[in-house]
N, C-alpha and C positions, 0 to 999 in steps of 0.2 A: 504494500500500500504506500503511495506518495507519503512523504512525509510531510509537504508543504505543498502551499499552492503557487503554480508556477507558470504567474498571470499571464509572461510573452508565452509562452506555447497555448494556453486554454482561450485567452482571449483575442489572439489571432486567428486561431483556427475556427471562433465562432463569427467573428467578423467576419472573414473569408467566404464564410458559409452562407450569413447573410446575404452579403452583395452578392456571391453567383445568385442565386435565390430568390431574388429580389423578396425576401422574407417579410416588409414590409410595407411593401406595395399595395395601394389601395385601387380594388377594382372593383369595378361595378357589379353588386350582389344584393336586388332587389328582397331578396331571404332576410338580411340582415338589417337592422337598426343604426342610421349612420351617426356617426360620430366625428366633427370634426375639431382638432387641433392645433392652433394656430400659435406659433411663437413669435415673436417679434425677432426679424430678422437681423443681425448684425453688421455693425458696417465693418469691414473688412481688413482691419488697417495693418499696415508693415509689423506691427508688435506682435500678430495673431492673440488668442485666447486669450483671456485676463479671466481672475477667479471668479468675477461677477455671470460671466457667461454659462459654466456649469451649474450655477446655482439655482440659475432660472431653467435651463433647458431640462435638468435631473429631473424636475417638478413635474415637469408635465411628460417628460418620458415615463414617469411613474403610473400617471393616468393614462398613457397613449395605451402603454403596456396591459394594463388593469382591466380597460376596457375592452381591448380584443382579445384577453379569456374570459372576459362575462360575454361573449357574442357579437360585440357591436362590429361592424365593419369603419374602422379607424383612418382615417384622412389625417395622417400628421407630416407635412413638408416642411421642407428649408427651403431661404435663400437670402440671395443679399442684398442690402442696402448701398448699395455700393457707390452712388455720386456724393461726394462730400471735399471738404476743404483739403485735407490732408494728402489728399489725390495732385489735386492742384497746385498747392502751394511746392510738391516736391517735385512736379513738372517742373515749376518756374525755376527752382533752386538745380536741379541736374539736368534739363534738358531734355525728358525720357517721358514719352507719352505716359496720359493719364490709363488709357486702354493699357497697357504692358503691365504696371504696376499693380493696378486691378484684378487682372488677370491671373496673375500670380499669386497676389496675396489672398486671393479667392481658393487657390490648387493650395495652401498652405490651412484655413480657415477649415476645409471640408477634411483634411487631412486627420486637421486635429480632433476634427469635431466624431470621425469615423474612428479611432481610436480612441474615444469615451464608450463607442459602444452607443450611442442612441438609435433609437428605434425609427428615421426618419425615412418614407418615401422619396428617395434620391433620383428619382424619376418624372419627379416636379418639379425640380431643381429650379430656382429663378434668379436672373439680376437687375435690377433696376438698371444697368447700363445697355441693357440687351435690346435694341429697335422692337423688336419682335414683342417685348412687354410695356416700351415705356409709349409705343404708338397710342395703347390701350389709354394710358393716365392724360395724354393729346388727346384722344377721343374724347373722353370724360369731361376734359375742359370745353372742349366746346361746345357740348350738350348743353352745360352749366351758361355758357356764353349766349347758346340760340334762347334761351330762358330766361335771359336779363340775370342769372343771376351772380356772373362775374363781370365786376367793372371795374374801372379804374379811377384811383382817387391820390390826391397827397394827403402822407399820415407821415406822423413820425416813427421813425425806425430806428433800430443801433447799426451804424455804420462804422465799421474799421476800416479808416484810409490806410493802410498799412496792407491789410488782405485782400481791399478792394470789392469789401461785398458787405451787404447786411449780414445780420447775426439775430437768432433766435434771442428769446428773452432766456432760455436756457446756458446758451452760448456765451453769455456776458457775466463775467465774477468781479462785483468790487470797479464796477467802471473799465474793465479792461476784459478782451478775449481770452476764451478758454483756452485758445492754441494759439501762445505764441506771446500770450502778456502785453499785447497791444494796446492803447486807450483806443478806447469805443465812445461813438459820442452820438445824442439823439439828434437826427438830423429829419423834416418833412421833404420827402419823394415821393415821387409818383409811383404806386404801386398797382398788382392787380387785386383784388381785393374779391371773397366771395359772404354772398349774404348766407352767412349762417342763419343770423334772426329771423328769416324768412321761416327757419325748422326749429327755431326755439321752442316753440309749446310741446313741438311731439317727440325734440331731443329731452328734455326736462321727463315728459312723464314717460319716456324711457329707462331713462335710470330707476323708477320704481322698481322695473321688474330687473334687474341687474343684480345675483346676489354676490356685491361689492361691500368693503367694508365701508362704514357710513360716514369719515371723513375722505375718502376717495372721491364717493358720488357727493359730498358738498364741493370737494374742489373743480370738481365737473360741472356742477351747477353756476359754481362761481365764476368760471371759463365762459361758458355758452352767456352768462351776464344780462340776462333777462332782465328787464324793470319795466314797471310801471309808475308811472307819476304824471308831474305836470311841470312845465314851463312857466318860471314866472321871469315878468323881467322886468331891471331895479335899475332907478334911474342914476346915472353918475354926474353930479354937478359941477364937477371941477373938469370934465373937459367936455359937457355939456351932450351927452350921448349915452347911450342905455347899454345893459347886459343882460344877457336871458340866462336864468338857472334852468336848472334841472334838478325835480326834487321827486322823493320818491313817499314822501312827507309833507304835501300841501298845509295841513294841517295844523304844524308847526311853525306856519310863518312866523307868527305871532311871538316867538321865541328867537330867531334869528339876531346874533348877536353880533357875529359878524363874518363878514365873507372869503372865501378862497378861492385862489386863481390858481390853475395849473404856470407853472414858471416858465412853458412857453408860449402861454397865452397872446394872441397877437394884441393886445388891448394893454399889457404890462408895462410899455415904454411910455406909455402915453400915460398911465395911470401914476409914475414913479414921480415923484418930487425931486429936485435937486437933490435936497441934502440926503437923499437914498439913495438916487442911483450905484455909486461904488457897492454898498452893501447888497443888493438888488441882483446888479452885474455878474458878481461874482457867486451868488448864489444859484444864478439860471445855469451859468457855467458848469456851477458841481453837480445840478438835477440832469444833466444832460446827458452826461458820461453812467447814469444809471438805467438800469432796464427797467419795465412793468412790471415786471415780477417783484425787482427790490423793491421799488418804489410802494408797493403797495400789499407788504408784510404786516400783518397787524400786531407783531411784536416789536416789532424795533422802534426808535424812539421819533415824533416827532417834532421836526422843524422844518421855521419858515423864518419869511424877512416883512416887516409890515410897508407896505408901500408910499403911504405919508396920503393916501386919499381914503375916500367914505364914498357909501352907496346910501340910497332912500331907499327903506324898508317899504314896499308899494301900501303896505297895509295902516302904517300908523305912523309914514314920512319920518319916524326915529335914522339916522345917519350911523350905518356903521363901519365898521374901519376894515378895509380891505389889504389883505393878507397873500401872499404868493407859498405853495406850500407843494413839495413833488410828490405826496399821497394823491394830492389830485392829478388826473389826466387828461392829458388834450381825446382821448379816444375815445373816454365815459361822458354820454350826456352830453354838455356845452365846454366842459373842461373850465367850470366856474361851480362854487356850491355855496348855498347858504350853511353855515354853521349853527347848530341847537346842540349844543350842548349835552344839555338833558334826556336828550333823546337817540343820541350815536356815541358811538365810544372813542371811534376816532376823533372826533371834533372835541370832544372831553380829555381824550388825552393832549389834544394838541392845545 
């Protein structure tokens, strides 16, 4: 009897067996109860495997597994992610097609990933780099285009002059890129933009049936950003011209103590007094170099700059003192808020 287990010989030889085999192959078998399996595909990079990647794929290898000996006929493929920066950027630095690198680091990625042992359908194999898949995501677009519901708008975004591209709200730590420690700075471009809101009621009562853990699906709710409220708008005396809020609390006017402007509010130079501008200046500067994501953590601390002007409360003409603060967004609403205190935690904390 072996005295030990002697994983190169045992679990070569069932790999091996596997792939002639295609032992994991999903085919069409009306008999059976389907099951499908979806991992979120990796992006492919020069490093190959990091430990996060078995961590997540063991999990559902477990259920892929599970479920095809309780019967079910099992759909679980791979593929990759494979357009991203890191592609690029080492084009520009060696000269060496993004297609070569990809390639490769794709033949290394499957390598590793076949040497775990998972249980995947390598038969459905996909790249996002691949004509033959990414026509499909073309397609999609203009379906969404013939239906009004992609258009184009200027928004603000995080821009690395450095990389030469925008950057996710993910992609930006601390005012600088995740790759490569570059300052990123929020800049309004023209973008193509698709109306999610247009599906917000029936993305929201989706996640009902979602069995997600239930800060998950708040932060999903919080994303998709649904509101309801009303527009009010408060007149500004000192350069003789109005602002529309957005409030999700009509109610509360009546409480409104005082107001906040997002820091790139186009109405903020004109709203500054002399003796703030410097202060003003240099504060829009430091909200800029942050993402949506930092900007609007409910733990971290906030600040602003007061502007040196006041709004007329519509309801009871009271004057109150207008504030620039990077919790607020040029994207939510007007990218202006009345402030109650009593009634939001943000505006209490701030």
């Amino acid at each position: 009897m072996v005295s030990g287990y002697d994983h190169h010989q045992i679990e070569q030889k069932w790999q091996r067996f596997w792939e002639k085999n295609s032992s994991f192959k999903a085919i069409e078998d009306k008999s059976k109860p389907k099951y499908y399996i979806l991992d979120m595909f990796p992006y492919p990079s020069g490093q190959g495997l990091h430990v996060g990647h078995p961590l997540g794929y063991t999990a559902t290898d477990v259920v892929a597994r599970y479920k095809r000996m309780k019967g079910f006929n099992v759909l679980h493929p791979m593929g990759w992610d494979a357009f991203g920066l890191p592609a690029e950027q080492y084009a520009l630095e060696t000269g060496t097609h993004p297609a070569e690198t990809t390639a490769a680091n794709i033949d290394n990625f499957r390598r590793q990933i076949k040497t775990l042992g998972l249980s995947y359908d390598w038969d459905r194999e996909i790249s996002t780099t691949d004509p033959k898949y990414y026509k499909w995501t073309q397609w999609i677009f203009l379906q969404l285009f013939n239906k009004n519901l992609a258009y184009e708008a200027e928004v603000p975004v995080n821009w690395c002059p450095e990389l030469g591209t925008v950057l996710a709200n993910e992609e930006v730590i601390d005012g600088k890129s995740e790759r490569g420690d570059h300052p990123v700075y929020r800049v309004p471009m023209r973008q193509w933009m698709l109306k999610i809101t247009e599906y917000s009621e029936s993305l929201l009562e989706g996640l009902d049936e979602l069995d997600w853990p239930e800060g998950i699906k708040e932060l999903q709710r919080n994303w998709i950003g649904r509101s309801e409220g009303a527009e009010v708008i408060f007149q500004l005396p000192s350069i003789d011209d109005s602002i529309t809020v957005f409030t999700t609390r009509p109610d509360t006017l009546f409480g409104a103590t005082y107001m906040v402007l997002a820091p790139e509010h186009p109405l903020v130079g004109r709203l500054t007094i002399a003796d703030n501008k410097k202060q003003v200046k240099k504060y829009v500067e430091k909200a800029l170099r942050k993402s949506d994501l930092t900007r609007t953590e409910l733990e971290k601390e906030k600040t602003g700059v007061f502007l040196g002007s006041f709004a007329m409360n519509p309801v009871n003409e009271e004057h109150i003192p207008i504030w620039i603060s990077d919790y607020v967004l040029m994207t939510y609403g007007t990218g202006a808020i009345m402030a109650v205190p009593g009634e939001d935690q943000r505006d209490w904390d701030f």
